[in-house]
FIDRENKOL-844255 format. One record per residue: residue number from 1; x, y, z of N, C-alpha, C in turn. Coordinates in steps of 0.1 Angstrom, whole numbers, padded with zeros to 4 digits. Atoms other than C-alpha are relative to their C-alpha. Layout:
BEGIN
seq NUM nxx X nyy Y nzz Z caxx X cayy Y cazz Z cxx X cyy Y czz Z
...
# end
This chain:
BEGIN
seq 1 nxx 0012 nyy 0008 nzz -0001 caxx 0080 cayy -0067 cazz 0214 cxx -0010 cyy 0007 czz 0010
seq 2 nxx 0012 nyy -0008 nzz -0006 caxx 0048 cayy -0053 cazz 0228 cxx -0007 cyy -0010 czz 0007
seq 3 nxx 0008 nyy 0011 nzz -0008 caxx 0024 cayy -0072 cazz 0251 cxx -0013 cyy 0006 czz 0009
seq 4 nxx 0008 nyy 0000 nzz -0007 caxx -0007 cayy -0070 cazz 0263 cxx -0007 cyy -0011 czz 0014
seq 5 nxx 0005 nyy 0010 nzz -0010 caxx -0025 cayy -0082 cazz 0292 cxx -0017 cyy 0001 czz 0002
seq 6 nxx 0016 nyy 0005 nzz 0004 caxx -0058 cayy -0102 cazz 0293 cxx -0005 cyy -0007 czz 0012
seq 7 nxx 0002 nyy 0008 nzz -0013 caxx -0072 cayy -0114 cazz 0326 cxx 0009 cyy -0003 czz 0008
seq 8 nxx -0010 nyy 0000 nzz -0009 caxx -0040 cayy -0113 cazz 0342 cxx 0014 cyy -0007 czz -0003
seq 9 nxx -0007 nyy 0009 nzz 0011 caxx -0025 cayy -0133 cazz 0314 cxx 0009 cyy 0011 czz -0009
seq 10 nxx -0008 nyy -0012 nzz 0010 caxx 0006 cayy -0111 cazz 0294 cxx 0001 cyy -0011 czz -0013
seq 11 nxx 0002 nyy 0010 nzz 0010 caxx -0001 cayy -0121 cazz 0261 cxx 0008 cyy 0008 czz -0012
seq 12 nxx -0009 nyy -0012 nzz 0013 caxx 0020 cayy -0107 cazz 0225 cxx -0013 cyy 0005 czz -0008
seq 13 nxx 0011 nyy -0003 nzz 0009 caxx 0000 cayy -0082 cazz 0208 cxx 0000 cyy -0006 czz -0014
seq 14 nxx -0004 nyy 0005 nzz 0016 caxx 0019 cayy -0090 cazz 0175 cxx -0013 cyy -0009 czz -0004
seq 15 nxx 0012 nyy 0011 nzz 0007 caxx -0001 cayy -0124 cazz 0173 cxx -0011 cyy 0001 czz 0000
seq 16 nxx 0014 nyy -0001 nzz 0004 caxx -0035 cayy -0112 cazz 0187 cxx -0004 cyy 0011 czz -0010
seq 17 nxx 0001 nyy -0005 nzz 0018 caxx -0032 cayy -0084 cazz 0158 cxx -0001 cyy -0006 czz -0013
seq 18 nxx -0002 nyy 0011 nzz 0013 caxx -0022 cayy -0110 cazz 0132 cxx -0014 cyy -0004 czz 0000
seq 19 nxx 0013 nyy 0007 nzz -0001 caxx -0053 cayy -0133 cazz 0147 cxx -0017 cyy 0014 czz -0007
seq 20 nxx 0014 nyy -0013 nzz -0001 caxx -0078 cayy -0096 cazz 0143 cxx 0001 cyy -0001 czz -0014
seq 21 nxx -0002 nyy 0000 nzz 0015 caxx -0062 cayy -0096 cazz 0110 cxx -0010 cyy -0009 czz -0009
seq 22 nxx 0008 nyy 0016 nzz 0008 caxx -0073 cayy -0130 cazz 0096 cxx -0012 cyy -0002 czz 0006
seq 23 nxx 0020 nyy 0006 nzz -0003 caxx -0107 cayy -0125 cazz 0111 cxx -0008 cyy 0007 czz 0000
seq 24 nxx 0004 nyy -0013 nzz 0004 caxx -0115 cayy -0089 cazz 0096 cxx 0000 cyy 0003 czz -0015
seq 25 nxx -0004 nyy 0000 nzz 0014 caxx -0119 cayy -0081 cazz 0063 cxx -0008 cyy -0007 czz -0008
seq 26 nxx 0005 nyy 0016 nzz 0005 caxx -0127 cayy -0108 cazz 0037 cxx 0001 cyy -0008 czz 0003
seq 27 nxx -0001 nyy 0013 nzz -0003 caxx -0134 cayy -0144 cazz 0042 cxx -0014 cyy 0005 czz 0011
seq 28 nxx 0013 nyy 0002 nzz -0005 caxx -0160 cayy -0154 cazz 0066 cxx 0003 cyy 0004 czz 0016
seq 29 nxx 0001 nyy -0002 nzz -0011 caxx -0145 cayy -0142 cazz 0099 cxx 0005 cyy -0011 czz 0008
seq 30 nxx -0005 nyy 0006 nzz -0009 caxx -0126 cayy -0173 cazz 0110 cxx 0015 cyy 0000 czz -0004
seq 31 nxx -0016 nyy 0005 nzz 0000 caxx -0089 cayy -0183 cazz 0110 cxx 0000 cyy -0016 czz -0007
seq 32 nxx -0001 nyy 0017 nzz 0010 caxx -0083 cayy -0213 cazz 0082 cxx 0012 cyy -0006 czz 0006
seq 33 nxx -0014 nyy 0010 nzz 0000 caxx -0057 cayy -0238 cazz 0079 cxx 0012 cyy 0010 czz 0000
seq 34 nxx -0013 nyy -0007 nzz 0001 caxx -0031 cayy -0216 cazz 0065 cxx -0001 cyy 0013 czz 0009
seq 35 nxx -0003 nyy -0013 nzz -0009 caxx -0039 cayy -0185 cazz 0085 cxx 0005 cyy -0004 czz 0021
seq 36 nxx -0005 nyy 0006 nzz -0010 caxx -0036 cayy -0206 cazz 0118 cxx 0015 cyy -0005 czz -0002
seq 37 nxx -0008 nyy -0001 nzz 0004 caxx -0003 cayy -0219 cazz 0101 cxx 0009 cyy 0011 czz 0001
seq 38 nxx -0004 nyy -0012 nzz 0001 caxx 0008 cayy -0183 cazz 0098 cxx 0002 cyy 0004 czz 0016
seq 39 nxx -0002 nyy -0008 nzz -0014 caxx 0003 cayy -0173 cazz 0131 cxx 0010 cyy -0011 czz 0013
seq 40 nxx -0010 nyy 0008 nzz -0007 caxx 0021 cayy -0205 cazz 0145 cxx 0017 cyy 0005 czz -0007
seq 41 nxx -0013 nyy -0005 nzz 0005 caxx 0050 cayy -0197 cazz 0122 cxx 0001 cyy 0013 czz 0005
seq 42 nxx -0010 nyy -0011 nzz -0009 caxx 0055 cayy -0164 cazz 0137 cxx -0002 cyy 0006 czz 0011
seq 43 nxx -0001 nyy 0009 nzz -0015 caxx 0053 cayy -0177 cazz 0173 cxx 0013 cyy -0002 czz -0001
seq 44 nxx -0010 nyy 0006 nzz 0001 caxx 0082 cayy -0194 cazz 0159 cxx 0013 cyy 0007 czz -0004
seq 45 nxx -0008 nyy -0014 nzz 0011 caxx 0101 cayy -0164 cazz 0144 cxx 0016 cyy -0004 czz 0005
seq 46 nxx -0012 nyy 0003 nzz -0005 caxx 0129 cayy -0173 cazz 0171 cxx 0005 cyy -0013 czz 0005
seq 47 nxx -0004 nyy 0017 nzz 0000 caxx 0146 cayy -0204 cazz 0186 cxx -0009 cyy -0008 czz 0007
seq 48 nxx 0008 nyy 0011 nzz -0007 caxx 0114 cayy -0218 cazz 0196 cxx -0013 cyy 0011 czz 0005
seq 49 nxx 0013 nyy -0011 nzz -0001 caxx 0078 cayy -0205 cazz 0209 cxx 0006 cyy 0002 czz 0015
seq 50 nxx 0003 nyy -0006 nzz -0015 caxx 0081 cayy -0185 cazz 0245 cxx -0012 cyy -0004 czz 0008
seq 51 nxx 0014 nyy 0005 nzz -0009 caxx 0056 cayy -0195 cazz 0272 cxx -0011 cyy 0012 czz -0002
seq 52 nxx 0012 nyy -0012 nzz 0007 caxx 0040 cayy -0158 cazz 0262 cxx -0005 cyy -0005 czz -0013
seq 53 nxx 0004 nyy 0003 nzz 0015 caxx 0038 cayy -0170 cazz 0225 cxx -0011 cyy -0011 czz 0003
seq 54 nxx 0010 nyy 0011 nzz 0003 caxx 0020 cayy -0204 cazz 0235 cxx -0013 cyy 0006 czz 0009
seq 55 nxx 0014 nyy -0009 nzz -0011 caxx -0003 cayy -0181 cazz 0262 cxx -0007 cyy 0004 czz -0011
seq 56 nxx 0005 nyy -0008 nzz 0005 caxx -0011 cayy -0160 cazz 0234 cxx -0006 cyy -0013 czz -0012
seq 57 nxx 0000 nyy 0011 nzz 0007 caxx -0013 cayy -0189 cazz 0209 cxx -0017 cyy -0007 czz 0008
seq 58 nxx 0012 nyy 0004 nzz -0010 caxx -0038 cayy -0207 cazz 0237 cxx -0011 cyy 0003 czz 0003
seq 59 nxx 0013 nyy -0007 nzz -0001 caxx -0059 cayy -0182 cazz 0241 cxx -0006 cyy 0009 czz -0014
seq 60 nxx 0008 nyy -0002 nzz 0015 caxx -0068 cayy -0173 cazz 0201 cxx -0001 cyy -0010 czz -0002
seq 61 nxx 0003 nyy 0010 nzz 0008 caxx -0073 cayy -0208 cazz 0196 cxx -0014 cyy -0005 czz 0014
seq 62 nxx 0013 nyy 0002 nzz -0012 caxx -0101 cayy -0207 cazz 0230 cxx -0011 cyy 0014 czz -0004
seq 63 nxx 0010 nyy -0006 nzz -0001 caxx -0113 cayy -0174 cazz 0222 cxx -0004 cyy 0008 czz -0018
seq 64 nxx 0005 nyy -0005 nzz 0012 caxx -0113 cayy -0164 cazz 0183 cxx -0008 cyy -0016 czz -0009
seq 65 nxx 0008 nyy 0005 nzz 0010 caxx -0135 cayy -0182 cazz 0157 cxx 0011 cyy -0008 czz -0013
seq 66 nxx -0007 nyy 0006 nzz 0006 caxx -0116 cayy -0211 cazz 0137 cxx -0007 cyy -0010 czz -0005
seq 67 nxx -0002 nyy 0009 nzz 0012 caxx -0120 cayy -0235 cazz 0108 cxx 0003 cyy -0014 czz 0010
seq 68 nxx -0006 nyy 0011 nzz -0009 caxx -0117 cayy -0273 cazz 0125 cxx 0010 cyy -0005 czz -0007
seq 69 nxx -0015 nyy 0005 nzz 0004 caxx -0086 cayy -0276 cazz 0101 cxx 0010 cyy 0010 czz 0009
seq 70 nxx -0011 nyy -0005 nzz -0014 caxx -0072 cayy -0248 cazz 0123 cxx 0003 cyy -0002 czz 0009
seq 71 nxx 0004 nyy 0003 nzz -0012 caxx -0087 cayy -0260 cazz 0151 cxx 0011 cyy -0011 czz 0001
seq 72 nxx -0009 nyy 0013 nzz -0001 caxx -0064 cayy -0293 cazz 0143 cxx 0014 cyy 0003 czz -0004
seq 73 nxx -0013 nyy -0003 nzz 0003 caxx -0032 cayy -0273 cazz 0134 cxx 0004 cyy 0005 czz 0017
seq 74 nxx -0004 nyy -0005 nzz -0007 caxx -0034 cayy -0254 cazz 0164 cxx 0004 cyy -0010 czz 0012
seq 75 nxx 0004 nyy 0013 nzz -0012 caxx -0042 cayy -0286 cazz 0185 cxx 0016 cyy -0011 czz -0003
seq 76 nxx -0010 nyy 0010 nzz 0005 caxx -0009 cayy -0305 cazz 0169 cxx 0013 cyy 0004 czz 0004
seq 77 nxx -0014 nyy -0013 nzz -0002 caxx 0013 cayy -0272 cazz 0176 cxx 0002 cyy -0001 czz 0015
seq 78 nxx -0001 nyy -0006 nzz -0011 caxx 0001 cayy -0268 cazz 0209 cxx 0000 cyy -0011 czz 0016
seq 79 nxx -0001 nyy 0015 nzz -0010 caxx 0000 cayy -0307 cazz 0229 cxx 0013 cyy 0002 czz 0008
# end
């Protein structure tokens, strides 16, 4: 597992790749329902999310561009 760090915060690249993914390309440049979905599911890959996973999780749902159905997936995942 790989990790970057972002203001002093170690965050997984894996997910903020995924997130660059689903916000490059086609579509409009945000993260939908199911791509927010996606990136919680593999958060989850193991027996539960890591305090890195929900850091990293936390901070693409403060700093990337999301759909307010994501906005409400990520917000249901992350209370």
């Amino acid at each position: 597992m790989a990790y970057v760090q972002i203001d002093g915060v170690r965050l997984e690249k894996e997910l903020l790749d995924l997130a660059k993914a689903h916000t490059t390309g086609r579509g409009e440049g945000r993260i939908s329902q199911d791509e927010a979905q996606d990136l919680i599911n593999s958060a989850m890959d193991g027996q539960g999310m890591t305090a890195t996973e929900i850091a990293t999780l936390n901070y693409i749902r403060e700093n990337f561009s999301l759909t307010s159905a994501a906005e409400r997936v990520f917000d249901e995942h992350l209370k």
